[in-house]
C-alpha positions in Angstrom: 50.2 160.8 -122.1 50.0 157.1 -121.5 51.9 154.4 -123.6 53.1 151.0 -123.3 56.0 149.5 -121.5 58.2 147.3 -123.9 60.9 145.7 -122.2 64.0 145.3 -124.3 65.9 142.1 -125.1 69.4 142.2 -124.0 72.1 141.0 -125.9 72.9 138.3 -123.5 69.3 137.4 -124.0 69.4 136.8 -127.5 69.9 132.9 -128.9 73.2 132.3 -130.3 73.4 132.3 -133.9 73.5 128.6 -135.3 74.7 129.2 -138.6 71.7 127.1 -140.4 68.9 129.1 -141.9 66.0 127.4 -144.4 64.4 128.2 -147.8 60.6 127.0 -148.0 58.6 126.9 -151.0 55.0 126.6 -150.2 52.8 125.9 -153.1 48.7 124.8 -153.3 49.5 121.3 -153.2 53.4 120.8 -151.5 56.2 122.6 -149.6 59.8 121.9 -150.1 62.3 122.4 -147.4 65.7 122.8 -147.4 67.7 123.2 -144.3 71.3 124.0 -143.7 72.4 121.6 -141.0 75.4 123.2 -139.9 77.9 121.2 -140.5 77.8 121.4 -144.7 75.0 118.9 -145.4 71.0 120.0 -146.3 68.2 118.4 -144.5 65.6 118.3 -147.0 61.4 118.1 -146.1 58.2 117.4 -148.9 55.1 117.4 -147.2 51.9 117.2 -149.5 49.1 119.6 -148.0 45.8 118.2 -147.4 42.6 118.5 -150.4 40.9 119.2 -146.7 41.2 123.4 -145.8 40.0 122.2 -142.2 43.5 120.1 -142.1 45.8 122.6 -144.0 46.8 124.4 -140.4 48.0 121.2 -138.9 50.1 120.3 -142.0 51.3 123.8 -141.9 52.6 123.6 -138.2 54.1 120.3 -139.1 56.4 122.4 -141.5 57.0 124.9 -139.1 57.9 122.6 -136.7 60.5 120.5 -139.4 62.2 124.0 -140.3 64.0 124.0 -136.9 66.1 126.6 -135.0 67.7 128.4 -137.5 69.0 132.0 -138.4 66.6 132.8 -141.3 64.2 131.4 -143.2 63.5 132.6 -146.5 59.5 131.4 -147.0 58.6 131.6 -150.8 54.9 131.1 -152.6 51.8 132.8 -153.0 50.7 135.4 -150.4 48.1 133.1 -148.4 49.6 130.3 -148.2 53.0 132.0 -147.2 51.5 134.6 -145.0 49.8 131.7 -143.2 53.2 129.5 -142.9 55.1 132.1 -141.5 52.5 132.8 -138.9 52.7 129.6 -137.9 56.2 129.7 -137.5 56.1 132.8 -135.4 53.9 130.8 -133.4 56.1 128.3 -132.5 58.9 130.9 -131.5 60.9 132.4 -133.9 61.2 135.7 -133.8 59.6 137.2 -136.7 62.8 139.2 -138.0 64.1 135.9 -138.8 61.6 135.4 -141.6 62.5 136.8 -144.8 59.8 136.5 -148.3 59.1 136.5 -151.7 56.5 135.9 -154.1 57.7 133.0 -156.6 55.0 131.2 -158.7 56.0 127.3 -158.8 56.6 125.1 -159.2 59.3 125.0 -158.0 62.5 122.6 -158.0 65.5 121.8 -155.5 68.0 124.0 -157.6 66.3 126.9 -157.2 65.9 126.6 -153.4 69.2 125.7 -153.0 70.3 129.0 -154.8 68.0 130.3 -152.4 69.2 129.0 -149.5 73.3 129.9 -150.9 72.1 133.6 -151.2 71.2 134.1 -147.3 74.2 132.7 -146.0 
């Protein structure tokens, strides 16, 4: 039989937990971030996507890129435009059992993000 050879991640290989995770809304014309700092106090990102498909990945990475080191991120919106954010975020290093989704038609408004964001802590 043949098979691959995985190697497994050691504890001691693992990043520490930071204690901040991220709720992203991602809709056809604007995301919403917010982001747990830490230290009590929300960072929070709007980024207007491009009319331009062709320029949609690079606004996508910028968002990816805002969201951060953080525990979880909870990525909400339709399925294209969500699938496609959180492969971009997987693309810049998270591991992808830090992503967690929903479906939620928008828009969408701070309040309900920040319920969002209360629930994964």
């Amino acid at each position: 039989m043949h098979g691959t050879t995985r190697t497994r991640m050691h504890t001691a290989d693992k990043p520490a937990r930071t204690g901040r995770n991220a709720v992203v809304w991602i809709g056809q014309s604007r995301v919403l971030v917010l982001r747990d700092t830490g230290g009590g106090t929300l960072d929070e990102v709007e980024v207007v996507l491009p009319d331009m498909p062709a320029a949609t990945p690079t606004a996508l990475a910028e968002i990816a890129h805002r969201i951060g080191v953080v525990d979880r991120v909870l990525v909400l919106g339709p399925d294209d435009l969500r699938t496609a954010l959180e492969r971009e975020i997987v693309a810049i290093g998270h591991a992808p059992d830090t992503i967690r989704e929903a479906v939620l038609e928008g828009p969408v408004d701070r309040e309900v993000l920040l319920a969002k964001l209360r629930g994964l802590a």
